[in-house]
Structure formats: structure tokens, C-alpha cells
KOLRO-410180 format. One record per residue (C-alpha): x, y, z; residue number from 1; chain. Coordinates in steps of 0.05 Angstrom, whole numbers. Last residue first. Layout:
N
       xx       yy       zz     i   ch
        X        Y        Z   NUM    A
...
This chain:
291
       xx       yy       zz     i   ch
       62       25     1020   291    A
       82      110     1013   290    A
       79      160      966   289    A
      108      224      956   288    A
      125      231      891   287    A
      200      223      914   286    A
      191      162      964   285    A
      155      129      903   284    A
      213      138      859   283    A
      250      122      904   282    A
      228       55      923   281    A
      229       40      843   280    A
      306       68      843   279    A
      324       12      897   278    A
      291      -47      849   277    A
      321      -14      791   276    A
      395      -12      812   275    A
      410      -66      768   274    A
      377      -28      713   273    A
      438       25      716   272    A
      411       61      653   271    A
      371      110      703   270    A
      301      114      703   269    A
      275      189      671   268    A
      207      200      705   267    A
      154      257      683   266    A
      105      264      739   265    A
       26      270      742   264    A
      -24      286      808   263    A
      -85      248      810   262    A
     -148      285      827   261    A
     -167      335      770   260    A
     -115      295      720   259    A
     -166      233      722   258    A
     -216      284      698   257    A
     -167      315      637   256    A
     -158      242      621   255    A
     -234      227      609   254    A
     -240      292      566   253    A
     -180      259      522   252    A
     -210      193      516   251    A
     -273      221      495   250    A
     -245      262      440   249    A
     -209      208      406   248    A
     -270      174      406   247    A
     -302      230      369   246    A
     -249      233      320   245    A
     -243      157      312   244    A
     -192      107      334   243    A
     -218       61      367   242    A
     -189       78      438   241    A
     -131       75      479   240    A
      -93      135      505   239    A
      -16      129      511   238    A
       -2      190      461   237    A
      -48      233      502   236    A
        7      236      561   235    A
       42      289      538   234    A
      -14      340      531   233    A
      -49      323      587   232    A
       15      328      627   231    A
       26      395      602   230    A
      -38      418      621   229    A
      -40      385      695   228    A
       36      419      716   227    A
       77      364      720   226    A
      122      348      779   225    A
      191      320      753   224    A
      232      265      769   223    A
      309      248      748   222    A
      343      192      769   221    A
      411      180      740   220    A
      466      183      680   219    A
      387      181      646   218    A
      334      136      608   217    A
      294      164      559   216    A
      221      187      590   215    A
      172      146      634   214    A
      105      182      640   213    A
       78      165      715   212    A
        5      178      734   211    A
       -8      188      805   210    A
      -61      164      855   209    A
     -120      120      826   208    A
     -173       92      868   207    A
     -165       19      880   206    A
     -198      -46      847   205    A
     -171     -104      876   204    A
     -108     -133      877   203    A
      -85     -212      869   202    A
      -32     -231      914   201    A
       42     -200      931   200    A
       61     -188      860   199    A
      112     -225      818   198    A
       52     -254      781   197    A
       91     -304      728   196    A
      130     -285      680   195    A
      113     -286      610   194    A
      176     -282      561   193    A
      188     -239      501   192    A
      234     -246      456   191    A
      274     -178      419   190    A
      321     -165      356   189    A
      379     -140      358   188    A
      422     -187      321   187    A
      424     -239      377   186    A
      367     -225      424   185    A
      352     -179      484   184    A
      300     -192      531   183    A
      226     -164      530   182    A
      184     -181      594   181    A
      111     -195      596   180    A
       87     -187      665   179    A
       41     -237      696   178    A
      -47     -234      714   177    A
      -86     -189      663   176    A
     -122     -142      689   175    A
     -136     -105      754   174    A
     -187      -42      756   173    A
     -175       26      770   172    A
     -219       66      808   171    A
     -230      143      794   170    A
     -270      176      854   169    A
     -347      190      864   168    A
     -372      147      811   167    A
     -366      151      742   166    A
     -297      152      729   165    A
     -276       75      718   164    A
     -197       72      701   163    A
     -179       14      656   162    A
     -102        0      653   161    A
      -65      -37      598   160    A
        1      -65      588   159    A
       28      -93      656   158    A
      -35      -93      695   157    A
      -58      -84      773   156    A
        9     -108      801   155    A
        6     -117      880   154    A
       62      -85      911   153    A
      116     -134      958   152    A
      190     -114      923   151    A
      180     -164      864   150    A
      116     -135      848   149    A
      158      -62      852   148    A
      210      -85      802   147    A
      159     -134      753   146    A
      123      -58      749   145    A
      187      -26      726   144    A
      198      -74      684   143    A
      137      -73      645   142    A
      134        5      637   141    A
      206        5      617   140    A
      213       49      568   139    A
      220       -8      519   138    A
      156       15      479   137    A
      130       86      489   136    A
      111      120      567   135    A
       69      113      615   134    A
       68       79      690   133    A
        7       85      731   132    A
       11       79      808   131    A
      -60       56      840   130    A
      -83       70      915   129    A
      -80       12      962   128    A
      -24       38     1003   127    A
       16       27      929   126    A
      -19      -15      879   125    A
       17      -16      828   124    A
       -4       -3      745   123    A
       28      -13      671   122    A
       16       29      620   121    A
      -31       42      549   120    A
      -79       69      579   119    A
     -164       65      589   118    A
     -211      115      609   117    A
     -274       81      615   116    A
     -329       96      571   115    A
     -360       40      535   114    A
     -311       50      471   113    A
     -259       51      519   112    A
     -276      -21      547   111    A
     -279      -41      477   110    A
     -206      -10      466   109    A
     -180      -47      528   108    A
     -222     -111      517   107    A
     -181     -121      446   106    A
     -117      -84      459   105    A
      -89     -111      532   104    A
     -137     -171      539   103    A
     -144     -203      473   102    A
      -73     -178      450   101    A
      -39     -214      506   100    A
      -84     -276      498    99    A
      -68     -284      426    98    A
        9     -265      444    97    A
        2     -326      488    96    A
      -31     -367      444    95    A
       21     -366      385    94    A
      -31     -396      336    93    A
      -13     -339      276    92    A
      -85     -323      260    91    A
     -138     -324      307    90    A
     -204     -281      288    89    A
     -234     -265      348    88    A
     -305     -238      368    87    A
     -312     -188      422    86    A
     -369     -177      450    85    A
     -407     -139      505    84    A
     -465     -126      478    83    A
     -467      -46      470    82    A
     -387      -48      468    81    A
     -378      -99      402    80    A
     -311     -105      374    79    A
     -295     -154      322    78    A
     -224     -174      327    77    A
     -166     -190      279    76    A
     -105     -230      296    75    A
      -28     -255      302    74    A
        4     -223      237    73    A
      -27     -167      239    72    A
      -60     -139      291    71    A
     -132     -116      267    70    A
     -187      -82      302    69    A
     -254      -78      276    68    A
     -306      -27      314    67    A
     -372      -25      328    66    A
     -424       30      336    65    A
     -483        1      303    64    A
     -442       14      238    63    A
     -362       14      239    62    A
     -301       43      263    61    A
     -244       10      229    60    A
     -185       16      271    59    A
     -110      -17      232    58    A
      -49      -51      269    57    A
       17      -76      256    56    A
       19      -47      179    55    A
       89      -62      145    54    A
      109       -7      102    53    A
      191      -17      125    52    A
      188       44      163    51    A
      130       15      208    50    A
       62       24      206    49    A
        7       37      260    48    A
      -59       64      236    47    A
     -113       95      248    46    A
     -190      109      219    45    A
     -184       54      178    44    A
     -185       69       93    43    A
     -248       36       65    42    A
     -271      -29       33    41    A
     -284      -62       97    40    A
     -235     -108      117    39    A
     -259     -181      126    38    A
     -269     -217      192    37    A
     -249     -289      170    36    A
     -301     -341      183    35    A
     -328     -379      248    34    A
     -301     -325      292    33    A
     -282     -349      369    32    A
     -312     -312      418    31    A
     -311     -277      474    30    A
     -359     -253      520    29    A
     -365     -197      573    28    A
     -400     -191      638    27    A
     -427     -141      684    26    A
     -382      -91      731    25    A
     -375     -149      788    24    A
     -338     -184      761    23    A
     -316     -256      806    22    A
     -245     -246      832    21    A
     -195     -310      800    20    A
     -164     -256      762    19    A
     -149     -276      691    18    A
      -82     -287      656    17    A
     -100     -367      636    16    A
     -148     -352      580    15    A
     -174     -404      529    14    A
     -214     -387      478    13    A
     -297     -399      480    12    A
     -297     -337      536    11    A
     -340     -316      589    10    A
     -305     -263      631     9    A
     -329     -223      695     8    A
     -314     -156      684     7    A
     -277     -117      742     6    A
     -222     -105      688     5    A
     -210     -169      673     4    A
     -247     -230      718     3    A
     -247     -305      730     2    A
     -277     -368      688     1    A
């Protein structure tokens, strides 16, 4: 079928955000759950939960070293790293959020769970070395990446990044093909639309440069070097993994080695997004990069 994550993909649902690269990192199946995946009868080992008490996702780390993730209203997923499997539970029928979740939360938190270091961000290639982008929702991790596709950069993921550290540098690997972009509604609320790869072609794998963390936007550009402690520290919000002490643990070891090599800033955009496409270049220019 293609590739995520330098994993070839065989799955019974249908995916159309995968690189047309064969894996070559193994294989990994997905499939579509006969029955419901039920709850077990025990509190998850994290949360997300909004003011109003509505749950959008629950971990529950289970026996034989699986793990249950579910995203309400759209799906649940059985998560199972020593295989290779992730078994769905569909809920809602919106496809494209399905696929979203599948690749950027399902095979990202697996992936962890195997022992890559995986992030919430979005990715560049730049002088084919990867760019990560950080920071909370509406930052503008996905815009900023749909900027510098748009301006000739390969995109190597929009909402998830896995990082391979177990060979002699830290490669990142592509996933999911398109960028997801949020524009405003009436009464505030927020649709999201899939665009097409803006990129210049598909990437490949590349050795990461610099981690980004995004902050509130600014009158105008702001970037700061981080010192590796206090990026660590800041940047442990955008981990992904199950959930669990000890996987909580991993991730955060893995970061402290990607920090060894790759330099981190904090960036504040300005609110002029016009002037995005411009900004992006400087950013770069700034951090001293160069592609």
C-alpha cells in the first residue's frame, strides 16, 4: 500500500496519506475491530478533558504490554507494539479524521511504545536535515509547515514526527502525506480542511537539525536559543506516548538524546500571517540554516 514512518503499511481501512516509498523499518498492520473495544474497569493512565467534562481522549496501558487508546467521538484503538498492530474501532464515519487519528495518534503512540521518540509537531526538510515545529493547538505548527512546503521544502509530517535514535545519528521519518489546516467559523468555532502535499516531492528519512517550540504570537518575530535543560523542560508537553510512568520516562530520556545533537529555539510568529511565507525564510536564516 505505501509507507508511515519508514514502516511499510498493510491495512484493511482505507488510507490515502501514505508515502508511495516501500518501508524499510518492518511492517505494521491495521485492522478493522469486529466488536467494540471495551474499557477496562479501571481509571486510564491519562487523560484529556475539557472544561465542559467532556473526555477527548483516555490511555489504558494494558497486559502483554498493550495499550487502548480512545478518541471520543471518532474512535478507539487497540495498540499492539510487539506485533505490530493496531486494531480500530470506527465510530463517527468521518474518514478523514479516522485516517488523521490512525496515523498521527494511533501509529505515533505505538511507534513510541517501540522506542522511537515521537512528537506532537510538524517537520521540513531543510538541506536534507529535518526542522521540527512544537508547540499547543493553533500555534501554528500546521501552517507554518504548509508556509515552507509552499516555498520549495519537503514536509515530513504535519502532526506527528517519529525520530529513530538507535543508530549513529537521529533520523526522522516522513508521515502522513497533506496538511490539515484549521479555518475560522461563524461563532468561533473551527473546520478543518486537508490540503494537498504543498511540498516539493515526497522526503526521505533525514537526520534531525533543530527543534522549534512555537510560543504566543508577537507585534513581531522573536527567536530565542535555548539552553538544552530548559528546552527539555518545555518541550515535554509535546511528547507522545501511552501514558504510563515508565513510558513517560522513556520519552523523556529519548528527548534529552535528540537535545545532545540538535540545537532547540523558542519562536514567537508574528500576528501578521500574511507575512508568514517571508517570516518562515527567516526563521531559518536566524537559526542558522540554510536549503
Amino acid at each position: 500500500m505505501g509507507s508511515l514512518y519508514g514502516f511499510e503499511i498493510k491495512s484493511e481501512l482505507p488510507l490515502r496519506r501514505l508515502n508511495a516509498a516501500a518501508g524499510t523499518r518492518g511492517e505494521l498492520r491495521i485492522e478493522a475491530s469486529p466488536e467494540p473495544l471495551e474499557s477496562p474497569g479501571r481509571e486510564p493512565v491519562s487523560t484529556l478533558i475539557d472544561s465542559t467534562g467532556h473526555c477527548w481522549y483516555a490511555s489504558y496501558e494494558l497486559e502483554g504490554g498493550r495499550c487502548l487508546l480512545e478518541l471520543p467521538p471518532s474512535a478507539s484503538f487497540l495498540l499492539e507494539p510487539e506485533v505490530g498492530r493496531i486494531v480500530v474501532e470506527s465510530r463517527d464515519g468521518d474518514a478523514e479524521l479516522l485516517e488523521h487519528r490512525i496515523a498521527s495518534s494511533a501509529i505515533c503512540t505505538l511507534l513510541a511504545m517501540r522506542g522511537d521518540l515521537v512528537m506532537h509537531a510538524s517537520a521540513v526538510e531543510v538541506a536534507g536535515q529535518a526542522v521540527l515545529f512544537c508547540g499547543p493547538t493553533l500555534r501554528g505548527k500546521s501552517t507554518l509547515a504548509r508556509a515552507l512546503g509552499e516555498a520549495g521544502h519537503r514536509i515530513l509530517g504535519e502532526d506527528g514526527v517519529a525520530i529513530a535514535l538507535d543508530g549513529d545519528e537521529p533520523i526522522a521519518f516522513p508521515g502522513a502525506r497533506g496538511v490539515r489546516v484549521r479555518h475560522p467559523g461563524r461563532g468561533g468555532e473551527h473546520r478543518t480542511s486537508l490540503v494537498a502535499d504543498p511540498g516539493c516531492g515526497e522526503p526521505r528519512p533525514c537526520p534531525g537539525a533543530a527543534i522549534v517550540l512555537l510560543g504566543d504570537r508577537t507585534a513581531a518575530l522573536e527567536v530565542e536559543p535555548l539552553e538544552p535543560a530548559q528546552a527539555l523542560a518545555l518541550l515535554t508537553p509535546n511528547l507522545i506516548h501511552s501514558g504510563g510512568r515508565a513510558s513517560i520516562g522513556g520519552a523523556f530520556a529519548r528527548l534529552a538524546t535528540l537535545l545532545r545533537s540538535a540545537p532547540a529555539f523558542r519562536v514567537a510568529l508574528p500576528n501578521d500571517l500574511g507575512a508568514l511565507p517571508a517570516t518562515a525564510r527567516r526563521v531559518l536564516h536566524i537559526m542558522g540554516l540554510r536549503g
